[in-house]
C-alpha positions in Angstrom: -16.9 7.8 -18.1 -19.4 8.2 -15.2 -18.9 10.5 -12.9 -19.3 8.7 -9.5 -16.6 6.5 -11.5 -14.2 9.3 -12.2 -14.7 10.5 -8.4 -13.9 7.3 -7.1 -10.7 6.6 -9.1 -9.7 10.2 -8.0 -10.2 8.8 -4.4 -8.0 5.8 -4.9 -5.4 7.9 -6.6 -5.5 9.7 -3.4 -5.0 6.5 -1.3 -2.2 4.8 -3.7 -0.4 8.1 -3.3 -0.7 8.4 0.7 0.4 5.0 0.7 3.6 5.6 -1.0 4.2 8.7 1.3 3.3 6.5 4.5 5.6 3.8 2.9 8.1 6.1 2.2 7.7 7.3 5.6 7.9 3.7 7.4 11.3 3.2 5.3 13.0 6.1 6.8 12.1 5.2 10.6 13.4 2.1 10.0 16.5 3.6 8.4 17.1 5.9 11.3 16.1 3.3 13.9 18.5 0.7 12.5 16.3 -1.6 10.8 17.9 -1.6 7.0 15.7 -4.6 5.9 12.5 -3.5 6.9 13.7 0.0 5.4 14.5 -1.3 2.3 11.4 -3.3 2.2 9.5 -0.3 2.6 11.3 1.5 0.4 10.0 -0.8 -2.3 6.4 -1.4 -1.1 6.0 2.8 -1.7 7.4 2.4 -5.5 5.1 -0.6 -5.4 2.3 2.1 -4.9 3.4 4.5 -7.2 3.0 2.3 -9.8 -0.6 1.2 -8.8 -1.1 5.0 -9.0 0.4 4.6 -12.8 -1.9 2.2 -13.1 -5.5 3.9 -12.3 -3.9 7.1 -14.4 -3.2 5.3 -17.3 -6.7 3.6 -17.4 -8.3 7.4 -16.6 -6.2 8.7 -19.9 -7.1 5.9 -22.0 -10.6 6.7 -21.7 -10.1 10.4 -22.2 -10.4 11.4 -18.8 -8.1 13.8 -17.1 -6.7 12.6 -13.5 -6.9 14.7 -10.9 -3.8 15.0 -8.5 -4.7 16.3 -5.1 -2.7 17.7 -2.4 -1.6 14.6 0.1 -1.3 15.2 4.0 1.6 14.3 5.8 1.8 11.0 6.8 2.9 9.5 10.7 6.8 9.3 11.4 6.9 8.6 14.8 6.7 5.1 15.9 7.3 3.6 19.5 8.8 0.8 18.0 8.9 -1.9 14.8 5.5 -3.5 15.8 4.1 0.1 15.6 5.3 0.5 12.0 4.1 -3.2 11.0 0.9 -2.6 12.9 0.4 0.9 10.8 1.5 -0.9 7.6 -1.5 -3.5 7.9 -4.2 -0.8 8.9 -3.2 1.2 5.9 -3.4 -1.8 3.5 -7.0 -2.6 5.4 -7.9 0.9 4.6 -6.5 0.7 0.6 -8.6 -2.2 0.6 -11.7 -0.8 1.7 -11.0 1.9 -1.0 -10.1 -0.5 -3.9 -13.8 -2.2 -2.7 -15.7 0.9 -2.9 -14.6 1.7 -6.6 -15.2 -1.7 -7.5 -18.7 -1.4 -6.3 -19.2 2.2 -7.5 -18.1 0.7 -11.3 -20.1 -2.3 -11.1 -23.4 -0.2 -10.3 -22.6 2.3 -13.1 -22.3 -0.8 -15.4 -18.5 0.2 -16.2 -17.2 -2.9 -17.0 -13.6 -1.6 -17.7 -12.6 0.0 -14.5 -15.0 -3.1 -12.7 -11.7 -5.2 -14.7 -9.2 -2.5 -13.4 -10.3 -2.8 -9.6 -11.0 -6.8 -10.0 -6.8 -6.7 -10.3 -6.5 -4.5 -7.8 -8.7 -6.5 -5.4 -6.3 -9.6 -6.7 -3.4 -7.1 -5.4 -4.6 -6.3 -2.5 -5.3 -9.7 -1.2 -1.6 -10.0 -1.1 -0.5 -6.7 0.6 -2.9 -8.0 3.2 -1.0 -11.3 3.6 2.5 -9.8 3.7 1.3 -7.1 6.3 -0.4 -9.7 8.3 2.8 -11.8 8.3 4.8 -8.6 9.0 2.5 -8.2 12.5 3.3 -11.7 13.0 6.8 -12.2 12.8 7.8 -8.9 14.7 5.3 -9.8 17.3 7.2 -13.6 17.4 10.2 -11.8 17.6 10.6 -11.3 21.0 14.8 -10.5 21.8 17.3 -8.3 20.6 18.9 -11.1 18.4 15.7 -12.6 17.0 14.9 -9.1 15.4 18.1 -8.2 14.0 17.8 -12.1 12.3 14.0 -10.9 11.4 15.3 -7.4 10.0 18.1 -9.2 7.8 15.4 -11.3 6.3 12.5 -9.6 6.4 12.4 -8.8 2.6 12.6 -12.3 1.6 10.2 -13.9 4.3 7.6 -11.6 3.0 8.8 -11.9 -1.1 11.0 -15.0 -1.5 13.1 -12.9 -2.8 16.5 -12.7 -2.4 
């Protein structure tokens, strides 16, 4: 494996892992601010990026490259309010996307087709974190009263899912 290619997948390691700490960190503000839906849907969205992390490892050790783990920073835990967190839940998946673009491009011009197939899913992927965190903006901005956000917080994980 190049390595421009192997630098790049260490770079979106790096961003599937501060996702899942920002994630992580966006569950337990909405935990301690009262928001158990949003928490919990948070709560999965950061396992959700773990296992995109999985993902790009796996891929690096099947081609008998070793992964890199580097040290994450902290990320934000104070919010003003819930359009805050959805707000910094869409710029971080604009910024993963950005990321997941880059490798793709970097694989393509290096003429390695496997990780070009690897990021081609996570471009697929990331087309729908965009449209749940666009929605997320959407519906807390729409929500403008007490009682129209606890309704939005109880349902929040299966407006954005269709789960239950």
């Amino acid at each position: 494996m190049n390595q421009k290619v192997i630098d790049a997948l260490h770079s979106q390691i790096d961003k599937e892992r501060d996702a899942s700490i920002t994630y992580d960190a966006l569950s337990i503000w909405c935990s301690a601010n009262d928001f158990p839906g949003f928490a919990e849907f948070f709560k999965k969205q950061a396992e959700e990026e773990r296992e995109h992390t999985e993902k790009i490892i796996e891929h690096m050790l099947d081609l008998g490259v070793m992964p890199v783990l580097n040290a994450t920073k902290a990320p934000p835990s104070q919010f003003k309010n819930l359009l805050e967190v959805a707000k910094a839940a869409l710029a971080h998946e604009k910024a993963n996307t950005a990321g997941v673009v880059e490798t793709y491009e970097i694989a393509l011009a290096e003429k390695d087709y496997p990780t070009r197939n690897l990021m081609n899913w996570f471009i697929d992927e990331q087309v729908e974190e965009e449209v749940w965190a666009n929605r997320m903006v959407t519906l807390v901005e729409r929500a403008t009263c007490a009682g129209s956000i606890y309704t939005l917080d109880r349902h929040i994980v299966k407006d954005l899912t269709g789960g239950e």
